[in-house]
VEXLUMRO-425502 format. One line per 10 residues: their letters; for each residue x, z, y of N, C-alpha, C. Coordinates in steps of 0.1 Angstrom, whole numbers, plus 5000, padded with zeros to 4 digits. Each point is the difference from the previous one (the first is absolute). Layout:
% residues N
a> X:Z:Y:X:Z:Y:X:Z:Y  ...
***
This chain:
% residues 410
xxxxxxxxxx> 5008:5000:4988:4992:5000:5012:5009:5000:5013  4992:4997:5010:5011:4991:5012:4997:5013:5009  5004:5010:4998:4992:5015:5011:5000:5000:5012  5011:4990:5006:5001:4997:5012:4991:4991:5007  4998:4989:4995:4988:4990:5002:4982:5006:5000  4995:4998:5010:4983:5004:5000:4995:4991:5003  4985:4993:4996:4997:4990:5006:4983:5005:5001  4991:4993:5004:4985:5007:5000:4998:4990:4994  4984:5004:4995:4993:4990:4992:4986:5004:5005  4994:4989:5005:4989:4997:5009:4984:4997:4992
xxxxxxxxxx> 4989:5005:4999:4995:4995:4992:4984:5005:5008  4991:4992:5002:4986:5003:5015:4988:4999:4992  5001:4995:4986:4984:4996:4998:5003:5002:4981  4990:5005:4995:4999:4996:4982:5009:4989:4997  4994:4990:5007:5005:4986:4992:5014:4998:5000  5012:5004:5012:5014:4998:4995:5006:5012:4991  4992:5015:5003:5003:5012:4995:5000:4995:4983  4991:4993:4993:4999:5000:4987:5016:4990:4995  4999:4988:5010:5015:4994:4997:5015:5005:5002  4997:5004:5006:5013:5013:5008:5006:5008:4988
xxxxxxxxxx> 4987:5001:4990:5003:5017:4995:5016:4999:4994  5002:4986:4993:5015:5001:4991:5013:4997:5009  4995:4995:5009:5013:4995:5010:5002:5014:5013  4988:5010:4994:5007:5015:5007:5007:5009:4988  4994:4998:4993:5009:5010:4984:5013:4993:5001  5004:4988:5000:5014:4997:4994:5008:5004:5014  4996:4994:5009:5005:5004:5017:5005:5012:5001  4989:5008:4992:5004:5020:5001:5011:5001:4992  5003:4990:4992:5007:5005:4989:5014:4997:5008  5001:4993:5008:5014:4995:5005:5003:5009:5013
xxxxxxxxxx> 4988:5000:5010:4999:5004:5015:4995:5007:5003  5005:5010:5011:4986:5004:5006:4987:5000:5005  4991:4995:4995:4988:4996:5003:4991:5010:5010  4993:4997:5017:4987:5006:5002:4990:4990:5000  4991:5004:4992:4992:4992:4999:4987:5000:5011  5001:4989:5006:4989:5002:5014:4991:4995:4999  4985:5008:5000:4984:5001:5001:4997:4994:5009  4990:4989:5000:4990:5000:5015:4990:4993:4993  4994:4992:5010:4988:4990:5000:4988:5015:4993  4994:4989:4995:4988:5005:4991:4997:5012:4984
xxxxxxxxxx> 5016:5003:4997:4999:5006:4992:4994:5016:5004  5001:5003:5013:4992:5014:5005:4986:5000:5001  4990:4989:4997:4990:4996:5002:4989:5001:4987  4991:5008:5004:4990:5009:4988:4994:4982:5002  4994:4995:5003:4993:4989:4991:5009:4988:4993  5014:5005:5002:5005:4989:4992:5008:5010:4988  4998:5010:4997:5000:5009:4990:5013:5008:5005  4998:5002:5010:5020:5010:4997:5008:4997:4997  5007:4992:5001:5007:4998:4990:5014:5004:5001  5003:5009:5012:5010:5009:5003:5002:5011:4987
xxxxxxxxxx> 4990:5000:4996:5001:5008:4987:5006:5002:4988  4996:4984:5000:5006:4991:4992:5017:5000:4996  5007:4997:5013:5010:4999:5003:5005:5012:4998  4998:5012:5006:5005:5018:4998:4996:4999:4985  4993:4995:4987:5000:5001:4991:5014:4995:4990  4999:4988:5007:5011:4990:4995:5014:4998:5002  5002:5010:5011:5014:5003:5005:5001:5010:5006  4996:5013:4997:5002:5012:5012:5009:5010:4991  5000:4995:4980:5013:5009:5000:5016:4996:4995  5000:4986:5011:5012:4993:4997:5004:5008:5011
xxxxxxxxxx> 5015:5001:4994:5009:5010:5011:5012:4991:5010  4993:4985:4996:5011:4993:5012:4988:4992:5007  4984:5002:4998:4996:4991:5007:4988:5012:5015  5004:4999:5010:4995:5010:5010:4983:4990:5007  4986:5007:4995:4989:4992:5005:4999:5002:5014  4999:4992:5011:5001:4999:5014:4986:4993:5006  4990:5008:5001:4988:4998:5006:4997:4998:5014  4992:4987:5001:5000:4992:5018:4983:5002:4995  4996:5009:5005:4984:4997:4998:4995:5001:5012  4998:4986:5002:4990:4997:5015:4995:4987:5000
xxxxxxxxxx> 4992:4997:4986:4989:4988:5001:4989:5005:5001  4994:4992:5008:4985:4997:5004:4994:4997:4987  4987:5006:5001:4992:4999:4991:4988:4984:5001  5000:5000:5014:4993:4986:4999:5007:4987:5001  4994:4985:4997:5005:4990:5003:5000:4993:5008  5000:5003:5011:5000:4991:5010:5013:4997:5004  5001:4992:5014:5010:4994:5004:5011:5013:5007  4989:5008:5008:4999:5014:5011:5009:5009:4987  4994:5002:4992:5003:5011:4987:5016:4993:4997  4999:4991:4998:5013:4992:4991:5012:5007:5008
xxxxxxxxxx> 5001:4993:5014:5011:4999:5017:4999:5017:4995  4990:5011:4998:5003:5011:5002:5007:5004:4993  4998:4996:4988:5005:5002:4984:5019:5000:5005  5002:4986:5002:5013:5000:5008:5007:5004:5006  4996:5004:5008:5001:5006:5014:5006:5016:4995  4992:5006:4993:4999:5012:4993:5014:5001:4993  5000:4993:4985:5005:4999:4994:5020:4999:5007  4997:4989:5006:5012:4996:5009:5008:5015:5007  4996:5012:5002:5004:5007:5011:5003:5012:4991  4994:4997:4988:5002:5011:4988:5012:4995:4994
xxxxxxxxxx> 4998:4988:4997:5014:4999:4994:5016:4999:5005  4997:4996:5015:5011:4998:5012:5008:5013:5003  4991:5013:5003:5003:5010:4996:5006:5004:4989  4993:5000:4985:5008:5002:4988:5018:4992:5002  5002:4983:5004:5007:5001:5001:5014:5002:5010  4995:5003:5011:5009:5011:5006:5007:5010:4993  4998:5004:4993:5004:5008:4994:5005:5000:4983  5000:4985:4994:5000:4997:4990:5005:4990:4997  5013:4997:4992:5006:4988:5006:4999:4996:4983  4997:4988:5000:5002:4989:4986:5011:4989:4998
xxxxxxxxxx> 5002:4998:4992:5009:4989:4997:4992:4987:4998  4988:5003:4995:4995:4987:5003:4983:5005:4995  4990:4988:5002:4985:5006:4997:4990:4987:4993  4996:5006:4989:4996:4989:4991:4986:5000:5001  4991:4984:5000:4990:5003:5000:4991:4991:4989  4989:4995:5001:4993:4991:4995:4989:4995:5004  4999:4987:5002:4987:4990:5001:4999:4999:5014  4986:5002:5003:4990:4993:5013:4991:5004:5006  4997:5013:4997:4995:5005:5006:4998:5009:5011  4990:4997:5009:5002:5004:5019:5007:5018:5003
xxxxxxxxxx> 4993:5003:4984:5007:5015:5006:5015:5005:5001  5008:4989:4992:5016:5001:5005:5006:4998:5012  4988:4995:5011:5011:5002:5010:5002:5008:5009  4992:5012:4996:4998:5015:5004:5015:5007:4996  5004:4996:4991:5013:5004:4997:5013:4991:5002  5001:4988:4994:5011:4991:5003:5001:4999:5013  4991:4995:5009:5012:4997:5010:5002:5015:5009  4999:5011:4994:5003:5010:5009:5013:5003:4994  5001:4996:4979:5016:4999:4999:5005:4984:5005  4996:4995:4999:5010:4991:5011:5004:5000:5014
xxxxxxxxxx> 4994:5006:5008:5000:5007:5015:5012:5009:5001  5000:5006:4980:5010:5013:5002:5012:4996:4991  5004:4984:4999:5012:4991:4997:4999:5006:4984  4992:5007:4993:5002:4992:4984:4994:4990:4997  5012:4994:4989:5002:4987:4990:4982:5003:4999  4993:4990:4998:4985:4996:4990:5007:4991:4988  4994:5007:4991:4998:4988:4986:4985:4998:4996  4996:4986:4998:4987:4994:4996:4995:4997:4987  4994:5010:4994:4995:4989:4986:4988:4993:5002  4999:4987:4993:4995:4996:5002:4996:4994:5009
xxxxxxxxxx> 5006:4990:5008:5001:4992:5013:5001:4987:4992  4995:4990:5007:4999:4987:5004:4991:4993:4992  4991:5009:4994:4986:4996:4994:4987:4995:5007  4990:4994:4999:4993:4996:5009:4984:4999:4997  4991:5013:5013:4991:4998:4993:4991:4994:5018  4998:4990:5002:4998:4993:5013:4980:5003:4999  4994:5007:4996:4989:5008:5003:4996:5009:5006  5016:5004:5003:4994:5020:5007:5010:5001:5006  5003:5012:5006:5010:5004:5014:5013:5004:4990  4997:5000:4985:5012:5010:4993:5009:4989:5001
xxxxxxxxxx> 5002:4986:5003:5007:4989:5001:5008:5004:5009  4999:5006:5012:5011:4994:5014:5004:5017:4995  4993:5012:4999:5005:5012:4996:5014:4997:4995  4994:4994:4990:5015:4993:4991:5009:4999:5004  4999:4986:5006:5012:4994:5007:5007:5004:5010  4993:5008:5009:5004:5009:5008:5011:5011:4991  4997:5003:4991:5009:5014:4997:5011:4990:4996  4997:4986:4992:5012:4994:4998:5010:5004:5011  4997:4995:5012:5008:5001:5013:5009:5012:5003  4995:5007:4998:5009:5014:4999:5003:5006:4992
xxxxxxxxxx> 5002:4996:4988:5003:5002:4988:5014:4995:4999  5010:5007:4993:5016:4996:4996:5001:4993:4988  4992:5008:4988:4998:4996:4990:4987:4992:4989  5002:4994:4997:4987:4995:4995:4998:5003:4982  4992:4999:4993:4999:5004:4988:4986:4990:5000  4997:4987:4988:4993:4990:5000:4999:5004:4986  4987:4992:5000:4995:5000:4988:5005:4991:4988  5001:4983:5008:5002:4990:4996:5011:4992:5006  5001:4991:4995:5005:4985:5009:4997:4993:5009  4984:5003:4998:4999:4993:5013:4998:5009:5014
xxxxxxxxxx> 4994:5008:4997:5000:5013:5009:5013:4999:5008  5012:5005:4989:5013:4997:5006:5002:4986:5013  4997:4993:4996:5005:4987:5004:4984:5001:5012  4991:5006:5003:4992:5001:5015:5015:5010:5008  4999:5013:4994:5013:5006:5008:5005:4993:5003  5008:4998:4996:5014:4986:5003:4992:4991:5013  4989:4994:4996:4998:4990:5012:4992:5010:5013  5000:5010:4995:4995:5012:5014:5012:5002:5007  5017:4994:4997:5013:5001:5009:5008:5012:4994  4990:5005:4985:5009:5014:4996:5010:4995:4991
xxxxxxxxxx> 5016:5007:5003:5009:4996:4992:4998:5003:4983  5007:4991:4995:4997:4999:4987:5006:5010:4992  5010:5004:5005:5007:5014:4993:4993:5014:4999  4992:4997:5010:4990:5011:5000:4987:5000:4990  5001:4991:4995:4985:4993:4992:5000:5005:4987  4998:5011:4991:4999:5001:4985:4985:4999:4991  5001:4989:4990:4990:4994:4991:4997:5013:4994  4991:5009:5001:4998:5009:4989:4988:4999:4993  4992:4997:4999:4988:5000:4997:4990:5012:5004  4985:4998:4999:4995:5010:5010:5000:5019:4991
xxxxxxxxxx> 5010:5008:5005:4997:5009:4994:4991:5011:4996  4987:4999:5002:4990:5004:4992:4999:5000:4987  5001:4981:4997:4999:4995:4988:5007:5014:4989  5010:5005:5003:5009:5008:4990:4995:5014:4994  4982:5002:5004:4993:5008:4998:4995:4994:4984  4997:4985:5006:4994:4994:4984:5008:5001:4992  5013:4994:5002:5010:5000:4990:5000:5014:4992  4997:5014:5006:5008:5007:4998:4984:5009:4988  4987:4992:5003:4985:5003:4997:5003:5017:5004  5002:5003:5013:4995:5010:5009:4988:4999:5002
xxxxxxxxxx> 4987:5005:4990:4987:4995:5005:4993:5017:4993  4987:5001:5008:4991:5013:4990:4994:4991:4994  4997:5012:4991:4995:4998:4986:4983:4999:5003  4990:4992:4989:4989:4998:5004:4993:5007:5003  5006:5018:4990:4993:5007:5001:4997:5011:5017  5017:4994:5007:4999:5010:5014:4997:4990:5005  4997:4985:5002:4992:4991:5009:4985:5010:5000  4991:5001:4989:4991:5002:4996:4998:5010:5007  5008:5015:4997:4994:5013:5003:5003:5000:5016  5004:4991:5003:5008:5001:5021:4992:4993:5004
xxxxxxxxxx> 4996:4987:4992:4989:4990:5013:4988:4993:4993  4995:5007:4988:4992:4993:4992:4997:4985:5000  5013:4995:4996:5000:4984:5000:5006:4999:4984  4993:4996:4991:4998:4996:4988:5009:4987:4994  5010:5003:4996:5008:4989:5002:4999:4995:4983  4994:5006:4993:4990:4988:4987:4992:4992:5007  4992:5002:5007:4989:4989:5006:5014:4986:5008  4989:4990:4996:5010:4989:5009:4997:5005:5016  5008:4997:5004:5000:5005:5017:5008:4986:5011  4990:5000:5010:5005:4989:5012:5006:5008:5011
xxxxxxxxxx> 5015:5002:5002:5005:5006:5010:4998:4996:5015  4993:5007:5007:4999:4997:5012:5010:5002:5017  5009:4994:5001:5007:5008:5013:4999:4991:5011  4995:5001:5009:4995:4989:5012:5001:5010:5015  5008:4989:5007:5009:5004:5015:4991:4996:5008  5000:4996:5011:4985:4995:5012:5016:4990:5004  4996:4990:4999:5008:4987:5004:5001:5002:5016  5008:5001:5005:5001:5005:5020:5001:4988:5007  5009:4991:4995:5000:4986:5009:4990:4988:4994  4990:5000:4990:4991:4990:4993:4989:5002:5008
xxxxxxxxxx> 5002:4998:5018:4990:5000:5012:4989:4994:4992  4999:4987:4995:4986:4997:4996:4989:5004:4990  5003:5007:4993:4997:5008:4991:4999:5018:5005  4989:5004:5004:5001:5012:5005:5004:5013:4988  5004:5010:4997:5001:5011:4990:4990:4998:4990  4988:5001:5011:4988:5004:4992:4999:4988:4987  5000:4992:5004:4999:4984:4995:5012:5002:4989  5006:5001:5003:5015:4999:4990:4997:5014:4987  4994:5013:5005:5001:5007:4984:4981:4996:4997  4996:4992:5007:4985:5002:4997:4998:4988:4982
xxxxxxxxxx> 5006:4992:5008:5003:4983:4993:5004:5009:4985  5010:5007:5002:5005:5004:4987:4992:5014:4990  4993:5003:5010:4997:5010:4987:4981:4994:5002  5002:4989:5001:4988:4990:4995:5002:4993:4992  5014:4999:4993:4998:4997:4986:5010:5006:4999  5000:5015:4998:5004:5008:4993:4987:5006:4989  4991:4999:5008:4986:5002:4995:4992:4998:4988  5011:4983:4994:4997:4990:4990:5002:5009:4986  5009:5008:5007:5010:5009:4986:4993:5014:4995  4984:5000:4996:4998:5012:4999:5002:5011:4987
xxxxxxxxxx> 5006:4993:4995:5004:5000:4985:5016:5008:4997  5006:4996:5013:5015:5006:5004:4999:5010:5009  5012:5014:4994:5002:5005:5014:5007:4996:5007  4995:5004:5015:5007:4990:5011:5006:5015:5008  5014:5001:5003:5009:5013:5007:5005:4993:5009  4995:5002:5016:5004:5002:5011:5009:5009:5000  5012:4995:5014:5010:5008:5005:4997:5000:5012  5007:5005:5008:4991:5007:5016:5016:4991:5006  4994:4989:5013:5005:4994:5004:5015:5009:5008  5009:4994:5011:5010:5010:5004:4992:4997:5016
xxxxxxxxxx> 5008:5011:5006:4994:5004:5013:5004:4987:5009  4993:4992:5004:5000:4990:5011:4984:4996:5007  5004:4995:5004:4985:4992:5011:4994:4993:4988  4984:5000:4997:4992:5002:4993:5002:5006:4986  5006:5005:5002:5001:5009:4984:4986:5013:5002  4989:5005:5005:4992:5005:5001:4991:4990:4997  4998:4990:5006:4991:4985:4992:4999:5002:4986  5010:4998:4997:5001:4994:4982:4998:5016:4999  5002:5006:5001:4998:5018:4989:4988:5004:4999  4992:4994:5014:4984:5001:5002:4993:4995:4988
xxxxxxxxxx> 5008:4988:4998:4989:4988:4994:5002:5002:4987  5013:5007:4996:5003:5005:4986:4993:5009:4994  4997:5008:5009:4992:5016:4998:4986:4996:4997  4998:4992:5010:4982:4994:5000:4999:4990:4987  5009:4990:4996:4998:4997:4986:5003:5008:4989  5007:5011:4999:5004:5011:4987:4985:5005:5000  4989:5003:5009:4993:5011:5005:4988:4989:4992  5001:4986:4995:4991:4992:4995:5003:4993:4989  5014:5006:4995:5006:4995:4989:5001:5009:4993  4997:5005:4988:5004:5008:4996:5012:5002:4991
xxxxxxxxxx> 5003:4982:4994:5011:5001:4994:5016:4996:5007  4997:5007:5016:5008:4999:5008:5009:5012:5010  5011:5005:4999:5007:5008:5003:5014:5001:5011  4994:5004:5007:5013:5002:5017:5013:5009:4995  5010:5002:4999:5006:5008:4999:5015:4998:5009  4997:5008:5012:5011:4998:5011:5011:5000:4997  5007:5012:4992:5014:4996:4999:5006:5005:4982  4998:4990:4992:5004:5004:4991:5017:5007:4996  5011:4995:5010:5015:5004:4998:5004:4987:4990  5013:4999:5002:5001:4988:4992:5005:4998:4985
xxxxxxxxxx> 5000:5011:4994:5002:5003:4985:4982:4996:4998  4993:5009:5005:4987:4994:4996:4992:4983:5002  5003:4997:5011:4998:4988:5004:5005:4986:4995  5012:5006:4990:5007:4992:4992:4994:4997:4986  4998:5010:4996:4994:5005:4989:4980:4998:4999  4996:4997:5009:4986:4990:5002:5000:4987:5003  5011:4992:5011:5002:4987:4998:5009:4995:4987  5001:5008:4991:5008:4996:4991:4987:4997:4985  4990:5012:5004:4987:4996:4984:4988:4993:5008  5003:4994:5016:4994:4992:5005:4995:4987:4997
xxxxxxxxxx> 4987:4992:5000:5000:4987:4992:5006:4989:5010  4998:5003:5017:5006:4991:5012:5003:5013:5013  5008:4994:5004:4999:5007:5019:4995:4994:5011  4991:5003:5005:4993:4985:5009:5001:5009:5019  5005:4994:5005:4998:5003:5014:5017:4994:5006  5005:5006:5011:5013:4996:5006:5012:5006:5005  4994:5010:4988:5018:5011:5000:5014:4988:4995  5013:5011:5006:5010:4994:4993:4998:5002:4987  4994:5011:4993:5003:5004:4989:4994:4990:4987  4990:4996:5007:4995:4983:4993:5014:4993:4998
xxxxxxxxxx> 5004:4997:5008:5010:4990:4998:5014:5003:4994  5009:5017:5003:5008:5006:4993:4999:5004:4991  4988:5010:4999:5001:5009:4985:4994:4998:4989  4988:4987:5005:4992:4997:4991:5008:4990:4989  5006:4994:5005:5003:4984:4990:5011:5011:4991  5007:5011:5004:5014:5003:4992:4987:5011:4988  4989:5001:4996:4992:5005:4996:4992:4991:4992  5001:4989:5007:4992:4986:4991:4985:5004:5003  4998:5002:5007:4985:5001:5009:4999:4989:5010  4985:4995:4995:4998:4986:5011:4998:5009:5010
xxxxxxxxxx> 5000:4993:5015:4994:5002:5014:4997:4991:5003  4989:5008:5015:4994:4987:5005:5002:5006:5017  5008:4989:5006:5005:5004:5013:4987:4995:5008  4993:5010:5009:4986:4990:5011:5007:5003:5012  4997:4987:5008:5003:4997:5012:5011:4996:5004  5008:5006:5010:5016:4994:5005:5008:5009:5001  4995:5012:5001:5007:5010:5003:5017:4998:4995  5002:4998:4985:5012:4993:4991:5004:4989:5005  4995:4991:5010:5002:4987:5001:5017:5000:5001  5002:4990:4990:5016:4994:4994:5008:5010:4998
xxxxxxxxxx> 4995:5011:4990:5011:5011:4998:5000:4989:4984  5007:5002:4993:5005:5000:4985:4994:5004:4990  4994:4991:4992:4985:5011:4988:5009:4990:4984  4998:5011:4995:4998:4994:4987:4991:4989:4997  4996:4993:4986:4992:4985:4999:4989:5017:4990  4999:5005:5003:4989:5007:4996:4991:5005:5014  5005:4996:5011:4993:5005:5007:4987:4991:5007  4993:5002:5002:4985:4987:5004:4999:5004:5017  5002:4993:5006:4994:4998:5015:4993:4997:5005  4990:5006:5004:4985:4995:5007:4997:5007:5013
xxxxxxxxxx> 4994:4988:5008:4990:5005:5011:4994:5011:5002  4991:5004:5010:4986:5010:5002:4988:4993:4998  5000:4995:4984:4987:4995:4993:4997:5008:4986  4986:5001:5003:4998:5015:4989:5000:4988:4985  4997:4987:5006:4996:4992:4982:5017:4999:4995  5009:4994:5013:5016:5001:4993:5003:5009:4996  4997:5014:5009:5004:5011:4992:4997:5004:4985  4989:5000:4998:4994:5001:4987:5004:4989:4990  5003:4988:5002:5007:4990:4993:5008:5005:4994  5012:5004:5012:5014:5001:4996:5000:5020:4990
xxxxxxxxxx> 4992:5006:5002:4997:5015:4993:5003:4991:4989  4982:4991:4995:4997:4994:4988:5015:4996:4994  5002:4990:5004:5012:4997:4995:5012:5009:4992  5002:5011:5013:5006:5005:4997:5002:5008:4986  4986:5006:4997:4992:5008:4987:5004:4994:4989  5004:4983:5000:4999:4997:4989:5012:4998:4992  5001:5001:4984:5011:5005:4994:5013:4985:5001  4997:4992:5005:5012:4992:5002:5002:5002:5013  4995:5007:5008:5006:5003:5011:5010:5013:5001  4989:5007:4988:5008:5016:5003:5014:4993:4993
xxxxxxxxxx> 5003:4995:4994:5010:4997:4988:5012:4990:5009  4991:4991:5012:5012:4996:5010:5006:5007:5007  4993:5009:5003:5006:5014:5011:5010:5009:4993  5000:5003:4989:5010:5006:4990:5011:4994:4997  5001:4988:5001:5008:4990:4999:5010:4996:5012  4992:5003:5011:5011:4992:5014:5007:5009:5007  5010:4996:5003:5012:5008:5005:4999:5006:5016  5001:5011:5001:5001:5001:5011:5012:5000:5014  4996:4988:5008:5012:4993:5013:5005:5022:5006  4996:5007:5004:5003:5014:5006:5009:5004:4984
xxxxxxxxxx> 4999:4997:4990:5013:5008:4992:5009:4992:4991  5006:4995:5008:5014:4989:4996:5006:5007:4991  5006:5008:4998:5006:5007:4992:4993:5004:4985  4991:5004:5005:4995:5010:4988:5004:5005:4990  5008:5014:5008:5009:5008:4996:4995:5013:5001  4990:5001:5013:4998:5016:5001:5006:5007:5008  5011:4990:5010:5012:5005:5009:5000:4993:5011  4989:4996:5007:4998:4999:5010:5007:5011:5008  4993:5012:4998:5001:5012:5012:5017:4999:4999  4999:5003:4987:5021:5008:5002:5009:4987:5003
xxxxxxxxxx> 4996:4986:5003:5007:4990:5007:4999:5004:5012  4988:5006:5003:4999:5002:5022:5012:5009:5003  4998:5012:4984:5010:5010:5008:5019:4996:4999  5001:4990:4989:5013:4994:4995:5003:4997:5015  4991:4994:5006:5008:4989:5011:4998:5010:5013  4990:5010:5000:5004:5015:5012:5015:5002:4995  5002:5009:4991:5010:5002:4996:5013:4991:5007  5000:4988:4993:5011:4991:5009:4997:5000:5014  4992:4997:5005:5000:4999:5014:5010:5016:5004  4991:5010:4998:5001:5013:5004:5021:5007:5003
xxxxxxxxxx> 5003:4990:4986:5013:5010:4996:5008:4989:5004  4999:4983:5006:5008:4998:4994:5000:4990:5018  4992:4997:5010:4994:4997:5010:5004:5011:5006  5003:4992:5016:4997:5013:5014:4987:4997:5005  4999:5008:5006:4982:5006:5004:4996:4992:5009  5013:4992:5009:4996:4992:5008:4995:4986:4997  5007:4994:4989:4998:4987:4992:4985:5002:4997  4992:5010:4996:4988:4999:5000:4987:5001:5004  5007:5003:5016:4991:5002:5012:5004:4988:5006  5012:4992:5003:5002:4989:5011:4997:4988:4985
xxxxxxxxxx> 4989:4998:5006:5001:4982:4995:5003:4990:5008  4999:4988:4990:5002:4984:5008:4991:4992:4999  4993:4990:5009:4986:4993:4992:5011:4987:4996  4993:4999:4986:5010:4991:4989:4989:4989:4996  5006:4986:5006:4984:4995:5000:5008:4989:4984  5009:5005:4994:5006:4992:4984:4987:5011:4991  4999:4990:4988:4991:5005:4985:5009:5001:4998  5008:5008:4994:5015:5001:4990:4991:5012:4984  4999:4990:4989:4991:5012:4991:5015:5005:4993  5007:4993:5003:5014:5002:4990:5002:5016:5007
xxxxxxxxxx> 4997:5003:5012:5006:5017:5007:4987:5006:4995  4991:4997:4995:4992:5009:4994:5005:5010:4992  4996:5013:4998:5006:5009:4989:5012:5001:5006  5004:5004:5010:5016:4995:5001:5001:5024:4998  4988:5003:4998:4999:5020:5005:5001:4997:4983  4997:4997:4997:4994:5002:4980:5014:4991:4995  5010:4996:5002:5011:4993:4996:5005:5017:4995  5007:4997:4991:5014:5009:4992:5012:5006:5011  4999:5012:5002:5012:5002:5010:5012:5001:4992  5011:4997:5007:5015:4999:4994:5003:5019:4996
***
């Protein structure tokens, strides 16, 4: 272990906290780790999930939990700026007084920049997972690319991901292929058992089941919210034969739309169930004895295919991210939607989806996460602190400097 080196590890909402979890265990094993709280995990309708985390790390003796709790509870635009605003002045403070070697984060979501740029303001290194993916639907796109910008390090899923960095002007030596590290939960079948699905959220994972997770699309102007989860759980309707488990959207502008409309069809469905935050050992372990995933999470597109579960991506929200050939793409039409379910149901389809490889795990090895920390490591021990704060805009693709952190040191 490097006892000198500390780095923080950033994590605002459920959805990167579940992928995070192995790329903070191996991290602890090397570095100092504080692991830094914000966004939504302090938030009783998105289940706590601060709890979560003090469960899953409070009696590692190199990782310290560092709580920014100051999100708004509503979604608006007003709530969001405050959310920030907040967040920003808590953490600017913490670091005055707290110096890192560098601060790792993940994905796209708005509530990172309550924290990143107050560590950038305060000259630590950022490292990115998951940059240069593209979902040209929603605001989580420029989120993105923005953090690319002030990011030193990059950690990609893929090739081509890699190769958007590169044409965003980021040097290529900075660029490491890892694949997306969540995936190394499946590898590793980190999942509960049917029977603690059952006794925690009464979701019956013998019955066939249609996994539900659906976002409110922010920039699909022509298409209002309402219109976009209405379309879909009008032929979700078709399915009464299946249970159908809703997940509770993440905190953004219309996410009270879709939770409304969820509640009011559970409340007429009976073989239909909301369950806000399952954690992601569980969540894994239902999209896994799931018969499809229908709506416009990533997790359609990442977790599902390395599981051999069809999806069905609705609307744009994904528009030109990377899907497996198991994945089905449709409009805000309740007859497509229901098509592509149908389709989905059936046994040469379930049997193509088991079959196709998934583009997010090049490797499949299971070692996603401990490549992010391979190439911290090199950076950390073997780099000055300034090489990772001063960049160049590098307008060469060079894929040959790819991996140049994950290369064999002498």
């Amino acid at each position: 272990m490097h006892k000198n080196i500390k780095i923080a590890i950033l994590t605002t909402a459920r959805s990167d906290f579940g992928l995070l979890k192995r790329v903070i265990r191996h991290a602890a094993a090397r570095f100092k780790v504080d692991l830094l709280v914000a966004g939504s995990h302090f938030l009783h309708s998105r289940g706590e999930t601060i709890h979560e985390i003090e469960r899953e790390f409070s009696t590692y003796p190199d990782i310290k939990i560092v709580p920014f709790n100051a999100m708004d509870e509503a979604a608006t635009p007003a709530a969001q700026v405050n959310t920030l605003a907040h967040t920003q002045l808590l953490a600017s403070s913490w670091f005055e007084s707290n110096s890192y070697d560098l601060m790792l984060f993940l994905g796209d979501r708005w509530e990172l920049w309550g924290v990143t740029l107050a560590a950038f303001m305060h000259g630590i290194p950022l490292a990115h997972i998951s940059g240069g993916e593209i979902t040209e639907g929603v605001i989580d796109d420029c989120v993105r690319h923005a953090h690319t910008k002030i990011s030193g390090l990059h950690f990609a899923a893929t090739t081509d991901y890699a190769r958007n960095l590169s044409l965003m002007g980021e040097e290529d030596w900075r660029i490491s292929v890892v694949g997306e590290c969540g995936l190394d939960q499946i590898h590793d079948a980190e999942m509960a058992s049917p029977e603690e699905v059952r006794a925690k959220f009464g979701v019956d994972l013998s019955r066939d089941i249609i996994l539900v997770t659906f976002h409110p699309s922010t920039l699909e102007y022509q298409t209002p919210v309402s219109e976009q989860i209405g379309t879909l759980l009008k032929a979700l309707s078709a399915f009464a034969k299946h249970q159908i488990v809703f997940t509770a959207p993440g905190v953004e502008q219309g996410s009270e739309t879709v939770l409304e409309a969820i509640r009011q069809y559970i409340a007429q469905h009976t073989n239909a169930i909301l369950v806000e935050h399952f954690g992601s050992r569980n969540y894994l372990a239902v999209m896994k004895k799931s018969k499809v995933v229908v709506g416009n999470s990533s997790s359609g597109l990442v977790e599902a295919s390395s599981l051999g579960v069809p999806a069905i991506n609705v609307g744009q929200r994904q528009k030109n991210r990377l899907a497996a050939d198991s994945v089905q793409h449709v409009s805000y039409s309740d007859s497509e939607i229901r098509a592509a379910i149908e389709r989905a149901l059936t046994a040469d389809y379930q049997h193509h989806a088991r079959t196709c490889p998934n583009p997010y795990d090049p490797y499949r090895d299971g070692q996603n996460s401990m490549r992010i920390v391979d190439a911290l490591e090199h950076a950390l021990t073997d780099l000055p602190r300034e090489r990772l704060r001063v960049k160049k805009f590098d307008t060469r693709v060079a894929p040959a400097e790819w991996n140049y952190l994950l290369k064999e040191r002498a």
